[in-house]
N, CA, C and O atoms as a printed pandas DataFrame, in Angstrom:
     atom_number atom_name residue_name chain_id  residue_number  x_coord  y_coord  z_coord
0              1         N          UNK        A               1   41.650   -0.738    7.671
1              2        CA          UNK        A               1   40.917    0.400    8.210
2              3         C          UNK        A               1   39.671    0.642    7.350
3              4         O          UNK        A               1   39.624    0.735    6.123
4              5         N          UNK        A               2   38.608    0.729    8.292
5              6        CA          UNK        A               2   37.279    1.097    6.983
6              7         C          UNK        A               2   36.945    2.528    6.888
7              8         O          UNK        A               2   37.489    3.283    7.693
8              9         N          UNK        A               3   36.249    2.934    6.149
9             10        CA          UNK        A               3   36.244    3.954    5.380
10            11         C          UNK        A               3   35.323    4.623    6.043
11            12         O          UNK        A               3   34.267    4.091    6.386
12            13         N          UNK        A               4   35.821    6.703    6.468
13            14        CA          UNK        A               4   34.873    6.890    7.135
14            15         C          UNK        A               4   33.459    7.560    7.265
15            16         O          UNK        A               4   33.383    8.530    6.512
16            17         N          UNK        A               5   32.186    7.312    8.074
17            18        CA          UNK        A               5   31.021    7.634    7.605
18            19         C          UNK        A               5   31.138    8.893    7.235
19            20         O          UNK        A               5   31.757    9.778    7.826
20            21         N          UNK        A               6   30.331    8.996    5.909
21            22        CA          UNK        A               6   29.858   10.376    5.182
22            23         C          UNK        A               6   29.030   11.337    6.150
23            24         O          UNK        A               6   28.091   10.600    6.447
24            25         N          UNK        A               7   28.841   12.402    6.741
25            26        CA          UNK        A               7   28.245   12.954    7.832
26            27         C          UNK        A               7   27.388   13.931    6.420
27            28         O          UNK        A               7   27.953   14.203    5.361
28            29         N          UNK        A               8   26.014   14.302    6.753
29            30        CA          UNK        A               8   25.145   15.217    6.124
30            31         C          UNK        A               8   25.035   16.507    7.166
31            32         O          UNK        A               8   25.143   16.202    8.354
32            33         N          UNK        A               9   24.936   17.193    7.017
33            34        CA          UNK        A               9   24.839   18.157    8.408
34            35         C          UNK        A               9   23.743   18.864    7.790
35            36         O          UNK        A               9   23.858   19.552    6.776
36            37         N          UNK        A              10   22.772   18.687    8.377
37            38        CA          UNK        A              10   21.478   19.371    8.584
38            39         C          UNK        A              10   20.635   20.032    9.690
39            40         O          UNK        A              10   20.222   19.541   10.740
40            41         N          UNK        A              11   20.436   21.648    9.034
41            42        CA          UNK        A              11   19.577   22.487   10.692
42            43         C          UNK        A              11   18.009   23.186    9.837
43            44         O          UNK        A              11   17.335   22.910    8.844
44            45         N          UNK        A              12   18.003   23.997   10.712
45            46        CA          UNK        A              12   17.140   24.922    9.971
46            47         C          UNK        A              12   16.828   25.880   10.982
47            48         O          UNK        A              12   16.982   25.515   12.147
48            49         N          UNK        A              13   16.274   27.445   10.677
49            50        CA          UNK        A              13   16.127   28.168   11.414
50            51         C          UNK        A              13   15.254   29.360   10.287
51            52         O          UNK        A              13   15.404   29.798    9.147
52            53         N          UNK        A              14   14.275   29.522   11.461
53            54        CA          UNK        A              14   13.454   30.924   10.629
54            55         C          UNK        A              14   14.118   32.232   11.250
55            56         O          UNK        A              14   13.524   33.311   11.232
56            57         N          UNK        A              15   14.930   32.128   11.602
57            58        CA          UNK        A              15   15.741   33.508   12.445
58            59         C          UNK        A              15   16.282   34.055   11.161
59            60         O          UNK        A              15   16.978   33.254   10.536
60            61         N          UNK        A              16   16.092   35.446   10.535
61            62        CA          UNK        A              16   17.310   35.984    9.816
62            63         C          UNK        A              16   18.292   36.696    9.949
63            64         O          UNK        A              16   19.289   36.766    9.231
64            65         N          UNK        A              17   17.891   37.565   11.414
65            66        CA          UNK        A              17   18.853   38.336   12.056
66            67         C          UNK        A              17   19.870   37.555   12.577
67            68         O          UNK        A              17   20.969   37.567   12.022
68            69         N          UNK        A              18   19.616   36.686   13.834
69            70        CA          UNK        A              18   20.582   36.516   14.394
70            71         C          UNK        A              18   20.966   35.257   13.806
71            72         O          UNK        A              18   20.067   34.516   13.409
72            73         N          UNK        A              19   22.535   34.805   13.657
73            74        CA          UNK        A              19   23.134   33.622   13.050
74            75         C          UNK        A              19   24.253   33.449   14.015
75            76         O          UNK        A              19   25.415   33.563   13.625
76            77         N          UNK        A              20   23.947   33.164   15.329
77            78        CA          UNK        A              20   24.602   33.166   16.656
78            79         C          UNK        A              20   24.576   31.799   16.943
79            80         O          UNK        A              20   25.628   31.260   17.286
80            81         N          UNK        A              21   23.466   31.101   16.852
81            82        CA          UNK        A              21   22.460   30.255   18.029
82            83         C          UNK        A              21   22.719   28.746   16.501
83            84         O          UNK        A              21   22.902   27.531   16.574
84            85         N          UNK        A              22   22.589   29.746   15.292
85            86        CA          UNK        A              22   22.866   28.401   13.916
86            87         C          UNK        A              22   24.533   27.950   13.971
87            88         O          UNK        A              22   25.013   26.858   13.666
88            89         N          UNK        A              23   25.278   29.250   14.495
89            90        CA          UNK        A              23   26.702   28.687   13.948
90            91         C          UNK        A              23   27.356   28.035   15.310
91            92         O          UNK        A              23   28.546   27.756   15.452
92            93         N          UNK        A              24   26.531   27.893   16.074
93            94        CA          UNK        A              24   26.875   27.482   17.394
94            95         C          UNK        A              24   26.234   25.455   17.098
95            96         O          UNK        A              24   26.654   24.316   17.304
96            97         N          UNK        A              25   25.233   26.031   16.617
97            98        CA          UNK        A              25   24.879   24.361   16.108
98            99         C          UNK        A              25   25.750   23.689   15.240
99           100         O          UNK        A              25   26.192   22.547   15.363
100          101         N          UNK        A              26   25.982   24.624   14.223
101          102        CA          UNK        A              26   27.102   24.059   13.223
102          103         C          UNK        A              26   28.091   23.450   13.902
103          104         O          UNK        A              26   28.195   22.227   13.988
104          105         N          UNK        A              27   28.899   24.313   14.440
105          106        CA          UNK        A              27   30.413   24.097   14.872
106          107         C          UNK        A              27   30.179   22.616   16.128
107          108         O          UNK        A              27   30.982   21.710   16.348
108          109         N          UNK        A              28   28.931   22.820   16.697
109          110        CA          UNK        A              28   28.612   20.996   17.707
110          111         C          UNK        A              28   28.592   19.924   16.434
111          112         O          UNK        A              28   28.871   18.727   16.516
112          113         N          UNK        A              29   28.184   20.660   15.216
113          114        CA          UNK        A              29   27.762   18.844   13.951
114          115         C          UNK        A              29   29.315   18.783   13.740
115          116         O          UNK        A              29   29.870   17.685   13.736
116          117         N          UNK        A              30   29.974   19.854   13.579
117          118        CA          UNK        A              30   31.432   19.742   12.923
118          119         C          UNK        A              30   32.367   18.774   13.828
119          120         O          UNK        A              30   33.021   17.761   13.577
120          121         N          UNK        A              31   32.107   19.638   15.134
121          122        CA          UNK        A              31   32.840   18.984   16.195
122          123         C          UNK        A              31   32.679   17.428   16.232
123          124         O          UNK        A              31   33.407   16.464   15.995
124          125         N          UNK        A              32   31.640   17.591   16.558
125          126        CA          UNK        A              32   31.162   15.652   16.414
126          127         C          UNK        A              32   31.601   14.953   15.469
127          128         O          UNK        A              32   32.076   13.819   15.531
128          129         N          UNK        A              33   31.397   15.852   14.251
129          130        CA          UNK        A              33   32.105   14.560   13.105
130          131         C          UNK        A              33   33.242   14.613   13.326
131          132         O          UNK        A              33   33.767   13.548   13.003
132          133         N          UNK        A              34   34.056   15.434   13.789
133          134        CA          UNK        A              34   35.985   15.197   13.885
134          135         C          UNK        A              34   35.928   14.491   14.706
135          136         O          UNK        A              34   36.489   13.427   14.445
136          137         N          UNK        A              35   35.234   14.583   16.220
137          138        CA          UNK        A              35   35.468   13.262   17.257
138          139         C          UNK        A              35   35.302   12.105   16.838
139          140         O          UNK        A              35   36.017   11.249   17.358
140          141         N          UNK        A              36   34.599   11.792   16.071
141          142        CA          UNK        A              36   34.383   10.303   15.471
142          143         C          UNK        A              36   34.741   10.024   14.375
143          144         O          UNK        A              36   34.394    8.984   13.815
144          145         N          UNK        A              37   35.519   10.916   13.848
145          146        CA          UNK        A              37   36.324   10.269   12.392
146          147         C          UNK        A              37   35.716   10.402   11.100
147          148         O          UNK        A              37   36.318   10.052   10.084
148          149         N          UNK        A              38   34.388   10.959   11.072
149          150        CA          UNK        A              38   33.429   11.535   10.516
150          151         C          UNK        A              38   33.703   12.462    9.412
151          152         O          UNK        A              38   33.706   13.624    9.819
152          153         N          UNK        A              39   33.987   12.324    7.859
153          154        CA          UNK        A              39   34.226   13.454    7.033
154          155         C          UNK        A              39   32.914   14.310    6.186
155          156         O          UNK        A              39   32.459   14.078    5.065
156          157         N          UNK        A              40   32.628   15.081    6.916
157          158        CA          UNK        A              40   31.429   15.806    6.582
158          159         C          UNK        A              40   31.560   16.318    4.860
159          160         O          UNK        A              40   32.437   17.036    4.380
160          161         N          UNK        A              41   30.536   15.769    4.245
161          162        CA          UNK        A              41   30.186   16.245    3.100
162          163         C          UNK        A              41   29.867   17.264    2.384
163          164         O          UNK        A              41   30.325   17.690    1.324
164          165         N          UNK        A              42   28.701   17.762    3.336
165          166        CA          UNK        A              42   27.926   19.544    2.893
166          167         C          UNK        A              42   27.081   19.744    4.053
167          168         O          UNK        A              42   26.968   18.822    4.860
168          169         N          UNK        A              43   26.294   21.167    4.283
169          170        CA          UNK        A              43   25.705   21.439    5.267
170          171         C          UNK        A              43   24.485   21.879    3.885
171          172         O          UNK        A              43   24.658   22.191    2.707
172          173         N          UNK        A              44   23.491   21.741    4.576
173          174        CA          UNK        A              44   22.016   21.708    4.334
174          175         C          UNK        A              44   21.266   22.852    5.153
175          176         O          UNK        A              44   21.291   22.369    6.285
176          177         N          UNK        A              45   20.698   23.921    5.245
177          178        CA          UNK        A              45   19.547   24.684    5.942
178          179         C          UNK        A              45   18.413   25.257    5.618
179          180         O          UNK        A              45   18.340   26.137    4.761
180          181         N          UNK        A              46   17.662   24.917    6.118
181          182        CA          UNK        A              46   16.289   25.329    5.395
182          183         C          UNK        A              46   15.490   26.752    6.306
183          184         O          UNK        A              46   14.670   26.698    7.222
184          185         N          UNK        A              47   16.056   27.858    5.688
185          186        CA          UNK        A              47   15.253   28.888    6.135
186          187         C          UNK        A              47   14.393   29.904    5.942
187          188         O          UNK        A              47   14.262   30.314    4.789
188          189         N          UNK        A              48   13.691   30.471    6.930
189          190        CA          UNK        A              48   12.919   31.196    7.031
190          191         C          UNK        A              48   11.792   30.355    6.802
191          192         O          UNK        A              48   11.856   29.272    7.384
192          193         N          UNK        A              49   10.596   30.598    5.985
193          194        CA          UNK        A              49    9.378   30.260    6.158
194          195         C          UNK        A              49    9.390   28.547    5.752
195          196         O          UNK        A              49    8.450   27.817    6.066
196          197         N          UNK        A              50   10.669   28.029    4.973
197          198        CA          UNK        A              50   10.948   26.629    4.953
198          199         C          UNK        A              50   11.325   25.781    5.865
199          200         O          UNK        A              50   11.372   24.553    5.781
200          201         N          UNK        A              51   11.647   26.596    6.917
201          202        CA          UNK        A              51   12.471   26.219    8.239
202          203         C          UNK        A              51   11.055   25.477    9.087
203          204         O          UNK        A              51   10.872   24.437    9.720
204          205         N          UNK        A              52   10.179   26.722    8.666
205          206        CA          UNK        A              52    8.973   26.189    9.841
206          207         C          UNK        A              52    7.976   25.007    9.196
207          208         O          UNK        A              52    7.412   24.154    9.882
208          209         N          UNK        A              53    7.869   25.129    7.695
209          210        CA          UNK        A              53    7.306   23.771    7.675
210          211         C          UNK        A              53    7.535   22.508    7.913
211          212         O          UNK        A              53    8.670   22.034    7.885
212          213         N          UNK        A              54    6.099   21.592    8.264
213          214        CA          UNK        A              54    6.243   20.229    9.637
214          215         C          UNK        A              54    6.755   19.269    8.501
215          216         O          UNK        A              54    7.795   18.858    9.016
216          217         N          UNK        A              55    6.646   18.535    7.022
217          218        CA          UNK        A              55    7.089   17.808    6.695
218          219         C          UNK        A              55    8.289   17.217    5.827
219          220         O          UNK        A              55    7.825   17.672    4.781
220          221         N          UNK        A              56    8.934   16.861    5.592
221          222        CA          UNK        A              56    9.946   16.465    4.832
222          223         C          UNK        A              56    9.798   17.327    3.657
223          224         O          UNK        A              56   10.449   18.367    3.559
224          225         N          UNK        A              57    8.621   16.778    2.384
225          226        CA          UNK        A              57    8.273   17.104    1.110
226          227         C          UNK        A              57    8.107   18.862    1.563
227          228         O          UNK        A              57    8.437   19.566    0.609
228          229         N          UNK        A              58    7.913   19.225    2.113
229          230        CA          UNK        A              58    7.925   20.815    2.286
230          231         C          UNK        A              58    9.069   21.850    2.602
231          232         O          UNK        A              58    8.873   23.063    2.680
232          233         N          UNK        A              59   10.782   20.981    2.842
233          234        CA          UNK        A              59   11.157   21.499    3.477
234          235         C          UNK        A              59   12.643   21.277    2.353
235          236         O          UNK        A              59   13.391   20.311    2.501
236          237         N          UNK        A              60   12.832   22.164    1.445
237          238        CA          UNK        A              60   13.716   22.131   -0.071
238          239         C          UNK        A              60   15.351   21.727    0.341
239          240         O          UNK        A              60   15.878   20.918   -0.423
240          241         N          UNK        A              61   15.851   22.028    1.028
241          242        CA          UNK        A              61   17.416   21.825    1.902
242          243         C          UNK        A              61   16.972   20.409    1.874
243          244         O          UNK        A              61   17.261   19.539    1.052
244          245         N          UNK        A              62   16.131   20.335    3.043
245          246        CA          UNK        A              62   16.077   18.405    2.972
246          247         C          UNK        A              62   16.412   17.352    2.551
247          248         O          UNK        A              62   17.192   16.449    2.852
248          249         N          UNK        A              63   15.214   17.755    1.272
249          250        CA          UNK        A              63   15.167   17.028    0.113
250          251         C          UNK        A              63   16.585   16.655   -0.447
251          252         O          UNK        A              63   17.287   15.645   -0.493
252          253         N          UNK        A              64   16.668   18.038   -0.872
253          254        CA          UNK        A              64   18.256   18.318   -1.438
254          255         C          UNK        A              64   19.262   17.359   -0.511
255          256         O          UNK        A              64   19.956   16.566   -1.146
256          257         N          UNK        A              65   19.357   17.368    0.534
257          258        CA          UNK        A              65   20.279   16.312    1.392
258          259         C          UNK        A              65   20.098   14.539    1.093
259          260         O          UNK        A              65   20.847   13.577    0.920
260          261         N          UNK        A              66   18.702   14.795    1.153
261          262        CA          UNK        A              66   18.186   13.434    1.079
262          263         C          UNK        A              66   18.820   12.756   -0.140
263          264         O          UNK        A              66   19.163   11.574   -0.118
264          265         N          UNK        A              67   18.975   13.632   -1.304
265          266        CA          UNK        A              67   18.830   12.798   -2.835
266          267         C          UNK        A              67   19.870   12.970   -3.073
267          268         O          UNK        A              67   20.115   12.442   -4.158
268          269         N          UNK        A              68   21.509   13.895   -2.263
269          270        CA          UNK        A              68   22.857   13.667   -2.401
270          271         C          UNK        A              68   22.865   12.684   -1.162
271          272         O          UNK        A              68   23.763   11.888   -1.433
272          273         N          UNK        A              69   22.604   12.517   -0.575
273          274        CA          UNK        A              69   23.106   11.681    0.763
274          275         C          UNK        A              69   22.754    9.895   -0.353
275          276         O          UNK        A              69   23.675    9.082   -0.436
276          277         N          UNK        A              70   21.385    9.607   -1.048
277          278        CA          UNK        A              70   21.130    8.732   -1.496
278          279         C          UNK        A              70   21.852    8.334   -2.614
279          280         O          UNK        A              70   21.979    7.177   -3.016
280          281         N          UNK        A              71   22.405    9.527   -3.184
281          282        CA          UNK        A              71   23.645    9.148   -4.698
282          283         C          UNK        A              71   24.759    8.905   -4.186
283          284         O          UNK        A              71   25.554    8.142   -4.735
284          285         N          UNK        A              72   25.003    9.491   -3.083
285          286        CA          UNK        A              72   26.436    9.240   -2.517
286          287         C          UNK        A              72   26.666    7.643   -2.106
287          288         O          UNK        A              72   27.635    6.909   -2.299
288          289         N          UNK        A              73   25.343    7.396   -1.444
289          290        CA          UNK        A              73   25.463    6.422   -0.598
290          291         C          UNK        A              73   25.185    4.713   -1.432
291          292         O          UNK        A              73   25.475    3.595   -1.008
292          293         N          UNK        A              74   24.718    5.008   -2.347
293          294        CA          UNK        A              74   24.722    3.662   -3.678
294          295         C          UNK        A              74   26.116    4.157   -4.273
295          296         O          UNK        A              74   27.070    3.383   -4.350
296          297         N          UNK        A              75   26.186    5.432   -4.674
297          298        CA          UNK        A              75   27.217    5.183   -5.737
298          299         C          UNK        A              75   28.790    4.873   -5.094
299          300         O          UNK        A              75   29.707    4.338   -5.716
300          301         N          UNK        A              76   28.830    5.302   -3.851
301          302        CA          UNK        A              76   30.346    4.763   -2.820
302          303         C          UNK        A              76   29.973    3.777   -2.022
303          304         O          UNK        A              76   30.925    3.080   -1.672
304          305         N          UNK        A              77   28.899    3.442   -1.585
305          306        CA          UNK        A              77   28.869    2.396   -1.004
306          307         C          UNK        A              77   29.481    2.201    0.524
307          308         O          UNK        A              77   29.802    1.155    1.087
308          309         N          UNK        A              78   29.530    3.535    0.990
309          310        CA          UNK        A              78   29.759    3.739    2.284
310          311         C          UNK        A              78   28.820    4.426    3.143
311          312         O          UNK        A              78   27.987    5.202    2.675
312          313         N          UNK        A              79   28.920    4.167    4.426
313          314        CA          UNK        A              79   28.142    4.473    5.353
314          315         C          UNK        A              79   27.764    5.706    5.311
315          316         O          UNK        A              79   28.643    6.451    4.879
316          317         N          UNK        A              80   26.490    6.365    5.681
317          318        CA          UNK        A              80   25.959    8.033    5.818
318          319         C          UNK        A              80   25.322    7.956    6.827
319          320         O          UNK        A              80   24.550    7.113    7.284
320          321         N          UNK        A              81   25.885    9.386    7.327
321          322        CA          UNK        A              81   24.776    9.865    8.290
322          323         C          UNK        A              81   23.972   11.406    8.380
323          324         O          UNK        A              81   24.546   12.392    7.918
324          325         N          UNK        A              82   22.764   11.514    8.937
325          326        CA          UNK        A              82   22.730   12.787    8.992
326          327         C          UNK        A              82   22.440   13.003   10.162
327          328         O          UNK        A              82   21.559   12.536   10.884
328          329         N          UNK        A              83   23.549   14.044   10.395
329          330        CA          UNK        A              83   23.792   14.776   11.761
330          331         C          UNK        A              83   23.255   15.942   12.001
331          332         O          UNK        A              83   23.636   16.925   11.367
332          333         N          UNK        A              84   22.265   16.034   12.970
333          334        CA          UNK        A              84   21.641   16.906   13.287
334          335         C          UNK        A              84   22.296   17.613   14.924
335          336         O          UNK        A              84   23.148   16.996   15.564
336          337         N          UNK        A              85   21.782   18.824   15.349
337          338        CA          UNK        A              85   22.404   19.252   16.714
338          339         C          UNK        A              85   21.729   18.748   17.372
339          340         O          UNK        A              85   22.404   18.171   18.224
340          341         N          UNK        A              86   20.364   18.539   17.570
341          342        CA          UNK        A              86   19.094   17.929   18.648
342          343         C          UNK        A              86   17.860   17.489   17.495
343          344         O          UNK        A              86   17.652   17.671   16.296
344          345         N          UNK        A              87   17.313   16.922   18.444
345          346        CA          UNK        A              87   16.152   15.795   17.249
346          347         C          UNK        A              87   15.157   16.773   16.930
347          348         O          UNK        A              87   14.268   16.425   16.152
348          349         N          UNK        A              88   15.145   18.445   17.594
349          350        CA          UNK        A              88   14.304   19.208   16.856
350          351         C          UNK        A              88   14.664   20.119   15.927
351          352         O          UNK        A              88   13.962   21.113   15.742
352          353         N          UNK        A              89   15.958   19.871   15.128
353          354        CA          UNK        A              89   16.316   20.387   14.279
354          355         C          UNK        A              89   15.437   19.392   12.750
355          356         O          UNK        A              89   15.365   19.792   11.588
356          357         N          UNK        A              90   15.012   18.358   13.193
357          358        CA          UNK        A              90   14.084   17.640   11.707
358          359         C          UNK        A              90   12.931   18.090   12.350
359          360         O          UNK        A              90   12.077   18.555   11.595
360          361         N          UNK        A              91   12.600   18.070   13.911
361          362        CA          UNK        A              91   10.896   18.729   14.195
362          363         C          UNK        A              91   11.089   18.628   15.531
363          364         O          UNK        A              91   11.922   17.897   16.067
364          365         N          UNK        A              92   10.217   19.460   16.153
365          366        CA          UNK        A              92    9.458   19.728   17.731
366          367         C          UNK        A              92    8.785   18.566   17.523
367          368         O          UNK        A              92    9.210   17.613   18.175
368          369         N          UNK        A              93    7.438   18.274   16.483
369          370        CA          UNK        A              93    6.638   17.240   17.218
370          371         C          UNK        A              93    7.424   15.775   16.925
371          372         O          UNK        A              93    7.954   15.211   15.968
372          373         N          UNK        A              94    7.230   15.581   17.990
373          374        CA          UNK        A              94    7.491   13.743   18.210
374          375         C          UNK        A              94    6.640   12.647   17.122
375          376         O          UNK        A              94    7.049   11.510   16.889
376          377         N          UNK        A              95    5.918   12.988   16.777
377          378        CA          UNK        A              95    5.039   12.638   16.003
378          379         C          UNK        A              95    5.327   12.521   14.670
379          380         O          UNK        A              95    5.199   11.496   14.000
380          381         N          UNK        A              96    5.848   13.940   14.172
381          382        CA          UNK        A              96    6.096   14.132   12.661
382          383         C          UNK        A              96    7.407   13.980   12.507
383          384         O          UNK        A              96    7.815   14.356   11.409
384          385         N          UNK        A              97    8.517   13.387   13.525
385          386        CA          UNK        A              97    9.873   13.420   13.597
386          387         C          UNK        A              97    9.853   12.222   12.700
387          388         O          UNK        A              97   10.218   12.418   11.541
388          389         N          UNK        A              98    9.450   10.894   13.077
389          390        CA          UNK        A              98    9.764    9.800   11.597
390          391         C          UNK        A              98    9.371    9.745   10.727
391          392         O          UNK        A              98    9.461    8.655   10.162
392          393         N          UNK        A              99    8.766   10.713   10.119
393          394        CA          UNK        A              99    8.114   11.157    8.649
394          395         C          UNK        A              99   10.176   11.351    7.952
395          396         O          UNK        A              99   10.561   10.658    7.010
396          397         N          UNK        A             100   11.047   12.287    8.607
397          398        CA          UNK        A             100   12.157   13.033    8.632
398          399         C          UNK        A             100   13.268   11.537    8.533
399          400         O          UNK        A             100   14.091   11.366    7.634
400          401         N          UNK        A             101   12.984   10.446    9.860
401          402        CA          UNK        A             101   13.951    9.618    9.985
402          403         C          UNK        A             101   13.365    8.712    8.920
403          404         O          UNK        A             101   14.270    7.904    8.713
404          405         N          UNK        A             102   12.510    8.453    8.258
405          406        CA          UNK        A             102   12.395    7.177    7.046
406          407         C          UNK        A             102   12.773    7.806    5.856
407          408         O          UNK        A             102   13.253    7.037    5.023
408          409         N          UNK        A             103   12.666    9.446    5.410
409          410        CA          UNK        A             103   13.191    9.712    4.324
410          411         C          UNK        A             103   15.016    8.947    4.798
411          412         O          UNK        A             103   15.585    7.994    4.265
412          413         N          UNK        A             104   15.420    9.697    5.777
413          414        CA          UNK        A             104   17.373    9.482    5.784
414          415         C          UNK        A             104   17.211    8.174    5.667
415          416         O          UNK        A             104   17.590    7.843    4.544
416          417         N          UNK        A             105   16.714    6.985    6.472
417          418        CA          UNK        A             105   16.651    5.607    6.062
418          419         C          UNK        A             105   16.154    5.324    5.247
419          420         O          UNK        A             105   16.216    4.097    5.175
420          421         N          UNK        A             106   15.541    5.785    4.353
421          422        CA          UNK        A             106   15.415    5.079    2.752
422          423         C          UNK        A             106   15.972    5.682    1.702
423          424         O          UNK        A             106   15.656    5.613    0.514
424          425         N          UNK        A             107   17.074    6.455    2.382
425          426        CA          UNK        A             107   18.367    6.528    1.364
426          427         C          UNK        A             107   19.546    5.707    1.845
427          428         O          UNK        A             107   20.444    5.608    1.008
428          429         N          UNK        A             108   19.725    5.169    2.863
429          430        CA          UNK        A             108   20.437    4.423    3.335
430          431         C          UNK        A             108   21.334    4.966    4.493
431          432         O          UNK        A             108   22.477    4.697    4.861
432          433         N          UNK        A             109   20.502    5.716    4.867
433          434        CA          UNK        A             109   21.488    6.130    5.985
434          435         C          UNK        A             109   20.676    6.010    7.240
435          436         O          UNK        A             109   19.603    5.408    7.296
436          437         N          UNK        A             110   21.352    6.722    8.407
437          438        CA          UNK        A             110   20.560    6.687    9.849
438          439         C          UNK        A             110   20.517    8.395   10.102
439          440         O          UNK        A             110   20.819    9.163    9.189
440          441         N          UNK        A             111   20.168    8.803   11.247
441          442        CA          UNK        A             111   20.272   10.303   11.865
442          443         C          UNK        A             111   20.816   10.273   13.296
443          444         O          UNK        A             111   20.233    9.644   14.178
444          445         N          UNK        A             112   21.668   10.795   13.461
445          446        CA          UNK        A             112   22.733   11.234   15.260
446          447         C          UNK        A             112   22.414   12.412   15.374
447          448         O          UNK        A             112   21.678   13.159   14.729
448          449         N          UNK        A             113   23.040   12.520   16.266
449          450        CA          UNK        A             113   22.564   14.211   17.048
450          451         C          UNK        A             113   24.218   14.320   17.608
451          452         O          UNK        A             113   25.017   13.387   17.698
452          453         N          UNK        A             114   24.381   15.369   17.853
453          454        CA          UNK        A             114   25.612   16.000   18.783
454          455         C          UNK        A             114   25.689   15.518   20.478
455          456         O          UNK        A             114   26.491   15.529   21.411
456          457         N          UNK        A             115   24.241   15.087   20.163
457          458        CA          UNK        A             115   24.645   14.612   21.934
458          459         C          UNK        A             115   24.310   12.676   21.920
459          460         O          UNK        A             115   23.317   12.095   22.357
460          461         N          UNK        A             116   25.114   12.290   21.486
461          462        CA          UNK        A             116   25.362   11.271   21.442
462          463         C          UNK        A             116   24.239    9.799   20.747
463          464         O          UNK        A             116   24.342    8.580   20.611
464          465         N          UNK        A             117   23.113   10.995   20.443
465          466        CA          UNK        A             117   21.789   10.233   20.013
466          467         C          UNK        A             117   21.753    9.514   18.402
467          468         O          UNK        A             117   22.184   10.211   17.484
468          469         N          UNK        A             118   21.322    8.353   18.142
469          470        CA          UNK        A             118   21.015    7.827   17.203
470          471         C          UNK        A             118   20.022    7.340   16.782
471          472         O          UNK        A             118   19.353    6.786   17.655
472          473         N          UNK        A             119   19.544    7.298   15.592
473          474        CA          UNK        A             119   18.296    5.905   15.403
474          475         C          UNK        A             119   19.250    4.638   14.750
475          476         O          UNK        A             119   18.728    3.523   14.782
476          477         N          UNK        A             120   20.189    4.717   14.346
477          478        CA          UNK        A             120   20.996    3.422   14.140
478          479         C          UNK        A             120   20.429    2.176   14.595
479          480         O          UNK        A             120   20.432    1.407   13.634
480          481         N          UNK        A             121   20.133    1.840   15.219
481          482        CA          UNK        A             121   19.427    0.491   16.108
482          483         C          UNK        A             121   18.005    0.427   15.729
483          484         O          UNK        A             121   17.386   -0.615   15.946
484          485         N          UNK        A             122   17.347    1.586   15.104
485          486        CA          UNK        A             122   15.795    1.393   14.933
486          487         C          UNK        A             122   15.491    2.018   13.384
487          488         O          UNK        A             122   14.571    2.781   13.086
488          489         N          UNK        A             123   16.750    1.358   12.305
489          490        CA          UNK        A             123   16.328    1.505   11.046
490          491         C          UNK        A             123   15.064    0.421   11.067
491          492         O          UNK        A             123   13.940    0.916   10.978
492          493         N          UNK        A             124   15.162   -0.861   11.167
493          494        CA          UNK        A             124   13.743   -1.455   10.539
494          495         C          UNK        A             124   12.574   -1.056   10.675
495          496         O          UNK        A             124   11.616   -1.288    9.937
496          497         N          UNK        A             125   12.614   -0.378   11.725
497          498        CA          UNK        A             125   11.169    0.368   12.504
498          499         C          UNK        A             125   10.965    1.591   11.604
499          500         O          UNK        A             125    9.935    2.202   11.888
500          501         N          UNK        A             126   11.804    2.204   10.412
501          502        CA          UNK        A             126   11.328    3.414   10.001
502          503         C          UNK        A             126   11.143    2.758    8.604
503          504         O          UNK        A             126   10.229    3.095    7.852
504          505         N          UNK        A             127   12.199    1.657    8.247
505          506        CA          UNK        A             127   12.132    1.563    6.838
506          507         C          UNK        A             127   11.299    0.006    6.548
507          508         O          UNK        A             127   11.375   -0.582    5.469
508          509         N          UNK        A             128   10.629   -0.425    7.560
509          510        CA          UNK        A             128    9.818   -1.442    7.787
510          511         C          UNK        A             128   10.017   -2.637    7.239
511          512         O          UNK        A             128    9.257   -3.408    6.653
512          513         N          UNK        A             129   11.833   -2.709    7.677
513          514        CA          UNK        A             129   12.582   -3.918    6.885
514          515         C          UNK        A             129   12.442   -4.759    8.477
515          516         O          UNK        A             129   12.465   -3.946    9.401
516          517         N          UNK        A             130   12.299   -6.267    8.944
517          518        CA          UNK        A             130   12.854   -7.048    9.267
518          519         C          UNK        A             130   14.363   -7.798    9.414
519          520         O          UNK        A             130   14.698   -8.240    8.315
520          521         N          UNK        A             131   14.949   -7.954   10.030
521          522        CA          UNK        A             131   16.432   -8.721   10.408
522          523         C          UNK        A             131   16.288   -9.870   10.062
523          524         O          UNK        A             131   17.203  -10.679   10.210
């Protein structure tokens, strides 16, 4: 039996009042990792005025995920992922979204979503490795 992927669970939200709409995201990353065998590590959120900035280096939770997801993932040597609820939980623009997916792939991991989405299949394209 192999060993199962490390899940990162990462959101963000500039909302401070309501925590309705975040724990509703949570409980879809949680869910997902139990359907797939998935033992979630830590949850990550970057809020309020960190929530809304567009890049990686701006956004402190992130980071923070990025550089345990990258110790975890040399020093066990098992698979990671970071699980997000929808692909605009790393960004709205389409544009600045693989700025988000080459940090997780150049720690060695990929990014899923709750609804069945991956970049798994298009690490070389972020981390500009060849097969």
């Amino acid at each position: 039996m192999t060993d199962p992927l490390f899940a990162y669970v990462y959101d963000r939200t500039a909302a401070h009042r309501s925590r309705r709409l975040l724990d509703q995201r949570l409980l879809g990353c949680r869910n997902t990792a139990e359907r797939y065998g998935w033992q979630v590590v830590g949850v990550w959120i970057d809020r309020g005025a960190d929530a809304l900035r567009e890049l990686p280096a701006q956004r402190p939770e992130f980071l923070k995920l990025v550089r345990q997801l990258t110790a975890d993932g040399r020093a066990l040597g098992r698979p990671v992922v970071c699980l997000v609820h929808n692909w605009d939980r790393l960004s709205a623009d389409h544009a600045v979204r693989p700025a988000f997916q080459r940090h997780i792939a150049g720690a060695g991991g990929h990014t899923a979503t709750t609804f069945e989405e991956s970049d798994r299949r298009t690490l070389n394209t972020f981390t500009r490795r060849h097969p």
